[in-house]
Structures are given as structure tokens and as C-alpha cells.
N, C-alpha and C positions, 0 to 999 in steps of 0.2 A: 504494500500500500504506500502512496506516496505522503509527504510531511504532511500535506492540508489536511486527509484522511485522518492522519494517527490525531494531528491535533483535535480534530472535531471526537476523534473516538473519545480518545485517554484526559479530553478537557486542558491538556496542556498547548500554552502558545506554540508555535511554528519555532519562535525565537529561544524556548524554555527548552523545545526537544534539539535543536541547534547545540545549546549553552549545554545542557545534560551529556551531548555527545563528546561535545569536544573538551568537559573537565574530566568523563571516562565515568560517569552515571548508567550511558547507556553505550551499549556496544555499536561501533561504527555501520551504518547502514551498506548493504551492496548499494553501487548504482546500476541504473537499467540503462542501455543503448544509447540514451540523452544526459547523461552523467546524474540524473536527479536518482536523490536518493530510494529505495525502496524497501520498504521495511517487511517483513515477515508478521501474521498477525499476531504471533507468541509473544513479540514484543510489551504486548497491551499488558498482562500478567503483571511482567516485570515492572511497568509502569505505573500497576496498581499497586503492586508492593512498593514503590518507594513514595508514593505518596500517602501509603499508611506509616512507613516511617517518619514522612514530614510532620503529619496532623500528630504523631506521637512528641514529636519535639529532636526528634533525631537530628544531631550537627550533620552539615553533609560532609561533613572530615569523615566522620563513620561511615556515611552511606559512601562514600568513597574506599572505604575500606573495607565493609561486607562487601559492595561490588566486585573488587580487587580479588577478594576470596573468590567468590562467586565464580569469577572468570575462569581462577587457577582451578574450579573445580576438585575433585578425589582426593581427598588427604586433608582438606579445609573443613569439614563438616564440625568440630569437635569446635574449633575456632568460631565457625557461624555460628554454631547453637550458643554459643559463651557471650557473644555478643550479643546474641537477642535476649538471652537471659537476664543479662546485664542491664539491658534499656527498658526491657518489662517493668524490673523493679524500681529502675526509675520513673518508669510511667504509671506505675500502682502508689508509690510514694508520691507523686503532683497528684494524683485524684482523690488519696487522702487530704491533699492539700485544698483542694477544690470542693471536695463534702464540706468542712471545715468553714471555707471561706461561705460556702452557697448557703449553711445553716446560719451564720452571721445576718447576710442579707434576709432571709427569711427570717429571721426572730425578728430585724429592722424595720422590713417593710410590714410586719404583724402590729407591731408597736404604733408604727404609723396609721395601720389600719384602724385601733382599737381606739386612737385620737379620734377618728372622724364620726365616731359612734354617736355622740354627742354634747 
């Protein structure tokens, strides 16, 4: 599929799957006959996983580095799973953070409610 495609599929700009390519996010596309790029559709997968590691808070220095694994494939598994392990806990540790902060506003905005009572 060519860049407009993937972009309209995977919701990323033209210019993000560009910028993705060439810090080594996503693996270099073939070109077809007219040198434009052409992507394979397994690509989109990929693309979904890094964007659950964005919405997770993931540096892209990491996603740069499970990528890296990634590529090396056979031998790296032991390493990816350490990683994910690693950022789960920190994304279970922000949603403690987040319960926390969202019961705050919620006792607040309760507070305020119970002013308008009368």
C-alpha cells in the first residue's frame, strides 16, 4: 500500500510515517517501479503496537530500542519481554496515580455540587 493509504489506515500523518522511518520506528519500505514507497499490510500491526506504547507514555529512546530488538529478532525475546515488563509497571504505577488524582476531583467537584443545593 502506498504512504497516503497506510496514513489514512494507521491514523498517522504521511510526514509521522516518513519521520518513524527514517529514526528506524518502522522498517524501510520497498519501492515499487516509480520509487514510491510500498508498504506490506502487516505493517499496520506494528503501527498499532507503537502507538499503544505512545498512549502508554513510552520514551521513543525505548520504542527505539524494542524496535532494534525487534529487528534482531531470535535471541531478543527474554530482553523484549523485560522491557514490556518494565513499562507495564510503570504504566500500572501512573494509573495509581491517576485513580488518586480523579478521586480528588471527584470528592471536589461533589463539594461543589452539594454548595448548589441550597
Amino acid at each position: 500500500m502506498k504512504i497516503g493509504e497506510l496514513a489514512k489506515r494507521s491514523g498517522l500523518s504521511a510526514h509521522t510515517i516518513r519521520y518513524y522511518e527514517r529514526i528506524g520506528l518502522l522498517p524501510y519500505a520497498s519501492r515499487d517501479q516509480s520509487s514510491q514507497r510500498d508498504y506490506d499490510a502487516s505493517i499496520l500491526i506494528w503501527i498499532e503496537f507503537l502507538g499503544r506504547l505512545r498512549t502508554t507514555g513510552m520514551p521513543i529512546r525505548d520504542m527505539l530500542h524494542y524496535a532494534a530488538l525487534q529487528e534482531r529478532g531470535v535471541g531478543t525475546e527474554t530482553a523484549r519481554r523485560e522491557m514490556l515488563e518494565q513499562h507495564r509497571e510503570r504504566v500500572r504505577t501512573h494509573l495509581a496515580e491517576l485513580r488518586a488524582a480523579l478521586l480528588v476531583l471527584d470528592t471536589k467537584i461533589a463539594g461543589y455540587a452539594g454548595q448548589n443545593r441550597g
